[in-house]
N, C-alpha and C positions, 0 to 999 in steps of 0.2 A: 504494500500500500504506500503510494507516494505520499507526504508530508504535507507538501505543498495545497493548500487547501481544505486538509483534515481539517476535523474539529473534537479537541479533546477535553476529558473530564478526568482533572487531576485531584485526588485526593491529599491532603496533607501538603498542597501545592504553594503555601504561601512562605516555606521555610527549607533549608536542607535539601534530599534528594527531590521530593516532589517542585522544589523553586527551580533548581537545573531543568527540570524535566519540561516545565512549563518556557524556560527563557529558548530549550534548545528548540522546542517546536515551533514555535514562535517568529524564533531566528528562522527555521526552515517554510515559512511560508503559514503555517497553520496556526489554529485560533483556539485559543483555552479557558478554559472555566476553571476556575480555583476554588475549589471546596474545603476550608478550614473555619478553625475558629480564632485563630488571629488575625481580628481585623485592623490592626493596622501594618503589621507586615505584608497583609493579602492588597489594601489598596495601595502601598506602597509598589508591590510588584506591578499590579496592573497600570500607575504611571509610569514605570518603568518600560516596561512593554508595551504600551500603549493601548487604551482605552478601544479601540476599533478592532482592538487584535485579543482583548483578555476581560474579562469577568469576574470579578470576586463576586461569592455566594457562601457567607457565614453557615457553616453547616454542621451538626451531629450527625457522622457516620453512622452512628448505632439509632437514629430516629427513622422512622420509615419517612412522617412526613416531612421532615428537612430536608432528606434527598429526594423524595417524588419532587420537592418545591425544584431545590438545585437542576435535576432536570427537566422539568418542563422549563424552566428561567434559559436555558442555558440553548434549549432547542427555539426556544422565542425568537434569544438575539442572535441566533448564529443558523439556524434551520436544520440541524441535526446533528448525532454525535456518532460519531467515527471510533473511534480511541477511547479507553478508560488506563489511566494510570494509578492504581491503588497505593499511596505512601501513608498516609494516617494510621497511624500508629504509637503505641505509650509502651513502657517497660514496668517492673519493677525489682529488684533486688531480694531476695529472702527467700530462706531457707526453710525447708519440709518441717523441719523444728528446729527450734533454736533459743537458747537461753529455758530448754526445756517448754517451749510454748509453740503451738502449731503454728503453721502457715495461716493466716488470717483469709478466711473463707472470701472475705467479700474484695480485696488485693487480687486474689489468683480469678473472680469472677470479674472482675472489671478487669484485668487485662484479653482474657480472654472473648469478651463484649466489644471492647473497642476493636484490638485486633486480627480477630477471626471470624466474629458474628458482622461487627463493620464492612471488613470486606465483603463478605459474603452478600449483604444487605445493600450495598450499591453495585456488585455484579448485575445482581440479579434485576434491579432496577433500571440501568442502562441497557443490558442486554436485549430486553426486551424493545423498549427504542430503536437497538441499534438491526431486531431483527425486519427493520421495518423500510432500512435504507436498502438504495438500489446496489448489486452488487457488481463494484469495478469488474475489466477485464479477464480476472484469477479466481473470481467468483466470490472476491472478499465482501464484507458489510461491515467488520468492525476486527476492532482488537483489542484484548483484554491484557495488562501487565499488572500482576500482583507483586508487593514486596513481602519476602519472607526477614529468613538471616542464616547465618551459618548456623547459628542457635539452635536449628529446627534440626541440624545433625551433631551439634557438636554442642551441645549445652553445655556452661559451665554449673560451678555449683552455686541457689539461688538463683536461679533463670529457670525451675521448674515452671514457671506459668507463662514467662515468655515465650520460652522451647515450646512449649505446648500449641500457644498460640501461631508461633510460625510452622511447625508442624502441620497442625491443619490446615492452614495457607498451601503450603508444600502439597501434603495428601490428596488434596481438594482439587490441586492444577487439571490431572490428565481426567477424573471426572467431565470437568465441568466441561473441558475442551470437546472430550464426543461427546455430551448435551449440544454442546452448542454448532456441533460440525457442520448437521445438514443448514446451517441458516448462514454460513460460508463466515463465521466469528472465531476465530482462534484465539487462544489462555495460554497463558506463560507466567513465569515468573520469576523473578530476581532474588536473588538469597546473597546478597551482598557480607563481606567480611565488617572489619574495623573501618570504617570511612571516616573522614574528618568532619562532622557535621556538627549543627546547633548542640548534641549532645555532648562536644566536647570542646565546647567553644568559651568554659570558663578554665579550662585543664590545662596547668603552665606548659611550654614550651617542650622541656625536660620530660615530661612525661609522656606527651604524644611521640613525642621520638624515643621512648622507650617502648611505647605498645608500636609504633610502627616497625622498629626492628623485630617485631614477632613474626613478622610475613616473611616468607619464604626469599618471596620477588615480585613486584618490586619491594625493598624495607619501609616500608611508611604507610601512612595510613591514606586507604582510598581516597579520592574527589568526587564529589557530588558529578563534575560534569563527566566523571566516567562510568557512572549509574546510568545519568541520560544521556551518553553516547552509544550504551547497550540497549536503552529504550529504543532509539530510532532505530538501531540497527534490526532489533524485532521489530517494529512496526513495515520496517522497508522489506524484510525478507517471508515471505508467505508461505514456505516451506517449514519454515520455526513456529512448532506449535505442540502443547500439549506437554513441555516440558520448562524445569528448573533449573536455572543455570548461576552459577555460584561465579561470585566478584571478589575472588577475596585473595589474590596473589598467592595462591594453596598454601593460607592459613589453615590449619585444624588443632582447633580452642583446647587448650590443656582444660583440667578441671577447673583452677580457678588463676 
């Protein structure tokens, strides 16, 4: 699917991988909807990009009617959607038990709501939409990019509920792709390593360059715009579907 012209729905699009994701399509011709809850980072992006080319739409991932809203707003000003980029997503830290106390039920339920029940709840959303457009020359109608993490193979210890959640992201990919095959939609997904993003953007110098020496090759920690340089390159190649492809310089996460 050429770029030029698409129209995309970026989740978690006003910050980090999902900001790349939105500036590179942008750059390549195509028009984005920013689905977050940071609004002033989200209209910050969209003057940045400019206002003819991009959308902010305040949104909860995990609300049915915030993303029905998000997309119908988004089919309004642009006439339909092509592309879904999934990056919304939260963490948390903590352990099975700890200090002799469990896992806090409703931590490992909220991450697993925002990021597995969220995805899943603007797939399914879009999909629908997308199973409505005409389909280019390769029989395409849409394309689906989910973000996992390395996590979802390599947990460390406390990331049970993240692991968990990128897991099903992961599990979930070749499913939904033949669901969605005869309506010519292909699902993928990103399981990115260590990247340099907003999550480590208070972490002194010193220490990013000690987690980046953990990577095999290159030593350092990811770029956002080499997440969305792997987006476009699924979005352009129609052959890529139904699978998870890991970003991570073959990092594989010790315990902890």
């Amino acid at each position: 699917m050429k770029i030029n012209g698409i129209v995309a729905v970026v989740t978690g699009g006003a910050s980090g991988l999902g900001e790349a994701a939105v500036e590179t399509i942008v750059e390549n011709g195509g028009y984005a909807a920013i689905l977050d809850l940071q609004e002033e980072r989200g209209a910050a992006l969209v003057e940045k990009v400019g206002s003819d080319r991009a959308l902010f739409i305040k949104t909860n991932v995990t609300n049915e009617e915030d993303v029905a809203n998000a997309v119908n707003q988004t089919i309004e000003k642009f006439g339909a959607i092509h592309v879904l980029v999934n990056c919304a997503g939260i963490g948390v830290a903590e352990k099975t038990v700890s200090k002799d106390k469990p896992h806090d039920l409703a931590s490992f339920t909220r991450v697993i709501q925002v990021n597995l029940i969220g995805t899943f709840n603007v797939i399914r959303l879009v999909a629908e939409k997308m199973t409505q457009n005409s389909p280019n020359e390769e029989g395409e109608r849409g394309v689906i990019i989910n973000t996992a993490s390395v996590a979802a193979f390599d947990g460390q210890m406390g990331q049970a509920a993240y692991s968990a959640s990128k897991g099903g992201i992961v599990g979930m990919t070749l499913p939904i792709a033949r669901d969605l095959s005869r309506h010519g939609i292909r699902v993928l997904t990103i399981a990115p390593g260590l990247m340099d993003t907003p999550l480590f953007a208070g972490a002194p110098e010193k220490v990013k360059q000690a987690l980046g020496a953990m990577v095999p090759f290159p030593p350092r920690l990811g770029r956002s715009s080499e997440y969305a340089h792997l987006a476009k390159c699924i979005i352009e190649n129609p052959m890529l579907n139904g699978e998870t492809i890991r970003l991570d310089g073959a990092i594989r996460m010790q315990p902890k």
